[in-house]
C-alpha positions in Angstrom: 44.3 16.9 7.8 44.0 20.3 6.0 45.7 23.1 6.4 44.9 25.4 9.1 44.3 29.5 8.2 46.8 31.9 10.6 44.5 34.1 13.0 45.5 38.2 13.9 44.4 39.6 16.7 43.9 41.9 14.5 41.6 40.1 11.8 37.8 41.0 12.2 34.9 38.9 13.2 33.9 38.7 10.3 37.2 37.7 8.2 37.9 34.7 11.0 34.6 33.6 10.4 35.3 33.5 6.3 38.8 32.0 6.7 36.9 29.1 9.3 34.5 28.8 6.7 36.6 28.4 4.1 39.1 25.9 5.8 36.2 23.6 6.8 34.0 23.5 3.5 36.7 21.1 1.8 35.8 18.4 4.7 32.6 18.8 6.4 30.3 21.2 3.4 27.5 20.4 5.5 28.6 21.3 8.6 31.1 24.3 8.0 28.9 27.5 8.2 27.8 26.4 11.4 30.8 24.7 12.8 32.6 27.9 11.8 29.8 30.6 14.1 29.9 28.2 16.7 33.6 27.9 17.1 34.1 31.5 16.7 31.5 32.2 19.4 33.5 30.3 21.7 37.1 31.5 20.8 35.6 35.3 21.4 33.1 34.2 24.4 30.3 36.3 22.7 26.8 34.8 21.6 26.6 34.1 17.8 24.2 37.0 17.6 26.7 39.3 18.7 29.1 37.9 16.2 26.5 38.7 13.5 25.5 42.2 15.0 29.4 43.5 15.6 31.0 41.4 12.4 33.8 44.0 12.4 35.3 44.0 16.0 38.7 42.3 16.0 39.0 39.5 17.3 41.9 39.9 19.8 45.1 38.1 20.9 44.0 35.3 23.1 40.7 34.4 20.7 43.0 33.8 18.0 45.0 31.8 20.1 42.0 29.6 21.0 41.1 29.9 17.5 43.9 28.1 16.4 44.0 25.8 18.6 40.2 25.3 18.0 40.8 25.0 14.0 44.1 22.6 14.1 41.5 19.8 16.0 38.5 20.3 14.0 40.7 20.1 10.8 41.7 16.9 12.9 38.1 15.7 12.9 37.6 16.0 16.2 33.3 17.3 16.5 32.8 20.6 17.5 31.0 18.9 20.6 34.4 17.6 22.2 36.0 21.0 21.2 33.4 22.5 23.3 32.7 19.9 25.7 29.2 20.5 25.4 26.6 19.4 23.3 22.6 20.1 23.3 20.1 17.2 23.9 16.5 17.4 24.2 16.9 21.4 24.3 19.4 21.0 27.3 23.0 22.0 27.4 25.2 19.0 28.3 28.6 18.7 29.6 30.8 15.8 27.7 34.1 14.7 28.8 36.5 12.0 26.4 35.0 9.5 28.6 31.5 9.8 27.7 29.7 9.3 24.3 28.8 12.2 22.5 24.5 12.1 22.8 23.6 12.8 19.1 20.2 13.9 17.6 18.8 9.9 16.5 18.8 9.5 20.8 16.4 11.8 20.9 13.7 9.1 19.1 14.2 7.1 22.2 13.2 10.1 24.2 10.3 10.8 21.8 9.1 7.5 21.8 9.0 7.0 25.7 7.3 10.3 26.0 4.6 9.0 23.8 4.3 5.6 24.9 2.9 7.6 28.1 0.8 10.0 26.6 -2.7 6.9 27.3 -1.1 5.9 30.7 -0.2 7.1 34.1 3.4 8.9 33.8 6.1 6.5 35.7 7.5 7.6 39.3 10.4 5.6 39.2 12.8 5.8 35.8 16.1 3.2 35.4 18.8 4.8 32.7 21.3 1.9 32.1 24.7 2.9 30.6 23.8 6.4 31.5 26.9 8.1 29.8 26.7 12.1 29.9 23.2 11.3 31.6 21.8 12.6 28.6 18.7 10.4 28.1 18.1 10.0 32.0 18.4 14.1 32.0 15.6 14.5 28.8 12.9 12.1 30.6 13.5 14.3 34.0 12.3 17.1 32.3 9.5 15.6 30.7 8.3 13.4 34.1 8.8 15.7 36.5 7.4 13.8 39.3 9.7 10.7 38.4 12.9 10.1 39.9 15.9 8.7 38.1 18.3 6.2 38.9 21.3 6.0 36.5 23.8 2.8 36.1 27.3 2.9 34.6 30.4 1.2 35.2 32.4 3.9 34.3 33.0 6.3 37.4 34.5 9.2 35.0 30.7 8.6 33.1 29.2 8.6 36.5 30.9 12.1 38.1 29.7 13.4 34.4 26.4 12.2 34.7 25.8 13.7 38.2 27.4 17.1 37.3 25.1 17.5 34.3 22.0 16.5 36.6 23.2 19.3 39.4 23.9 22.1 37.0 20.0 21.4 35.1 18.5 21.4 38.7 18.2 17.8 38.4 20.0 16.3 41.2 16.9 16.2 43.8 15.4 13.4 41.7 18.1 11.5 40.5 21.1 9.0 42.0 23.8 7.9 40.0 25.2 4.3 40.6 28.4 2.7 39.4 27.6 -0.7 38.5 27.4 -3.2 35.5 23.8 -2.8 34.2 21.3 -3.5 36.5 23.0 -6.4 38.1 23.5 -5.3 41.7 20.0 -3.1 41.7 17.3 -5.0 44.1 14.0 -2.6 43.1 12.1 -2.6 40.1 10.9 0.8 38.1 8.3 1.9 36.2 10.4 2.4 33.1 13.9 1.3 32.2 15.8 2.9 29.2 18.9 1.9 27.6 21.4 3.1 25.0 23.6 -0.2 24.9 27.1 -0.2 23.0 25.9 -1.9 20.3 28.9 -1.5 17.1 29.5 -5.1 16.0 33.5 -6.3 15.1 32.7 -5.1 11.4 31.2 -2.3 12.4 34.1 -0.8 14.6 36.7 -0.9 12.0 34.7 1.0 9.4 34.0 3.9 11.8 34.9 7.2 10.5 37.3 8.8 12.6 34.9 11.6 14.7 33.5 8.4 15.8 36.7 6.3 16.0 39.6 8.8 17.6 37.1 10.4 20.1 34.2 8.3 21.4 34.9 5.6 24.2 35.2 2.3 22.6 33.7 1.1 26.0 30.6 3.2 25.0 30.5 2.0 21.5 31.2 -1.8 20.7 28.7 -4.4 21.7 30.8 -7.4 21.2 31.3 -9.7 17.9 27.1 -9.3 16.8 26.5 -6.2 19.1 24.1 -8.2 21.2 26.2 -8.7 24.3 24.3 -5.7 26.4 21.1 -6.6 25.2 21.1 -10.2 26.1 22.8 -9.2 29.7 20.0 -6.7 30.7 17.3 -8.4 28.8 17.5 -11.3 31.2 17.2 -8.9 34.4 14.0 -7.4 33.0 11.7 -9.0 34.9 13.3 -8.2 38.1 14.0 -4.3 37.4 10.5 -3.7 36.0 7.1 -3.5 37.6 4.0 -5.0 36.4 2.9 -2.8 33.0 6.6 -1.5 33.1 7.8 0.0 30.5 11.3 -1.1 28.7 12.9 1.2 25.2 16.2 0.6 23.9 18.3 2.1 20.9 19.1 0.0 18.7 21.6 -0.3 15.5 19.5 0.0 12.4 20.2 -3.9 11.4 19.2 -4.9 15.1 15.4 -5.3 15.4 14.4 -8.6 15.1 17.0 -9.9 17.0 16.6 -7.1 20.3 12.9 -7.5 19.6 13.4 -11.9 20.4 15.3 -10.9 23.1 12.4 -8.6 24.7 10.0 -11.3 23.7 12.2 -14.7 25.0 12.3 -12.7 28.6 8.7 -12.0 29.0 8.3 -8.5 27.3 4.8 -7.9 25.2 3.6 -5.6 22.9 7.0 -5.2 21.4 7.2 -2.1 18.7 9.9 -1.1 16.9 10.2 2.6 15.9 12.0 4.5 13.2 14.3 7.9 13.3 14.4 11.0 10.9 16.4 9.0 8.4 13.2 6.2 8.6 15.8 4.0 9.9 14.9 1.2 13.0 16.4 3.0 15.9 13.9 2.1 19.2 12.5 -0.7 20.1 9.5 -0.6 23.0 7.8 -3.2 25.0 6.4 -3.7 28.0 6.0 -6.1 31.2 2.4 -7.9 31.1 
């Protein structure tokens, strides 16, 4: 861990944001400028704008306090997400909690992809989000399908009081229910689409994890047994009880993951079976649906 700067109350906006930036470009150069504005925002509860428009304000006594405290866990790889506990999805601001995954940017392709597989067919009414975590994906498709309702599955109640706090506060709630449960195995209806974003981390996998991952994710929410198939194969063969006729069914996927998901889809009835890449051009979705 490096070493974190001392803040003043008396230091201005603009020399905490220097001596954030400076602290974080030895570990994260990518990320610093803008981990730095966004924990600065925070520690001073003013927008970023403000931070740009006033950069000579001090800062005070108890945003420097936060300001430390905010520094010491970055420098400690924690994301800037967890610091926060909130992170932005689809354009909507999500509460996190330690027992949820983090939603990052490559879910958003499963998003994309089911919002496109609809664009030539009558939007579903009735939406199935197993493993739904923060809520995050079940949350992005709500927005996009507004006459659907939701129906999201986790066996974590901590992931389940999340999920239903982040569909109240985005005016969500009306069309959604949140169900503790082990995928769809104690669900008796069938939906128009069911999406997924399994733990999927194989043995190898997990212990080369970098540490963001590692020290602050749920491994619950992360490893998907010795091949990372386990979820798969377990809602795979419930498929064609939870979805209609010309349902559809998209899952993320681990880049090496496919062909294998794809034979799963395939052995349990699933047809026209696509496989879709993210930003990086890596595999990340695979998409099928019920004949």
């Amino acid at each position: 861990m490096g070493s974190s700067p001392c803040f003043q109350a008396d230091m201005t906006r603009a020399q905490a944001l220097s001596a954030l930036h400076f602290a974080f470009s030895e570990f994260y150069p990518e990320s610093a400028k803008l981990d730095a504005r966004q924990l600065l925002s925070a520690a001073t509860r003013v927008s970023v704008l403000n931070l740009v428009n006033d950069p000579y304000v001090n800062i005070g006594v108890e945003a420097a306090a936060r300001l430390q405290d905010f520094t010491k866990r970055r420098l400690a790889h924690e994301p800037v997400s967890r610091i926060l506990g909130m992170r932005e999805f689809w354009s909507l601001d999500l509460n996190i909690s330690p027992q949820v995954l983090d939603p990052r940017a490559d879910t958003e392709t499963l998003v994309q992809a089911v919002v496109a597989a609809f664009e030539a067919r009558p939007a579903p009414r009735s939406i199935l989000d197993l493993g739904t975590g923060s809520g995050a994906i079940l949350c992005a498709l709500l927005s996009e399908f507004t006459h659907a309702y939701g129906f999201g599955v986790d066996r974590s109640f901590d992931a389940c009081a999340m999920a239903a706090a982040n569909l109240g506060r985005l005016g969500l709630d009306s069309r959604a229910s949140i169900v503790r449960g082990i995928w769809g195995r104690d669900l008796h209806t069938s939906f128009d689409l069911v999406v997924s974003n399994p733990p999927y981390i194989t043995c190898d996998e997990m212990l080369a994890l970098g540490p963001e991952v590692s020290g602050y994710d749920p491994h619950l929410a992360l490893f998907g047994g010795v091949d990372g198939l386990d979820c798969y194969r377990a809602i795979c063969v419930a498929l064609p009880r939870l979805l209609n006729p010309r349902g559809v069914v998209a899952f993320e996927i681990g880049m090496a993951q496919a062909r294998a998901v794809a034979e799963l889809l395939r052995q349990n009835g699933c047809v026209e079976i696509a496989v879709l890449k993210d930003l990086a051009g890596l595999d990340r979705v695979v998409l099928a649906r019920k004949p």
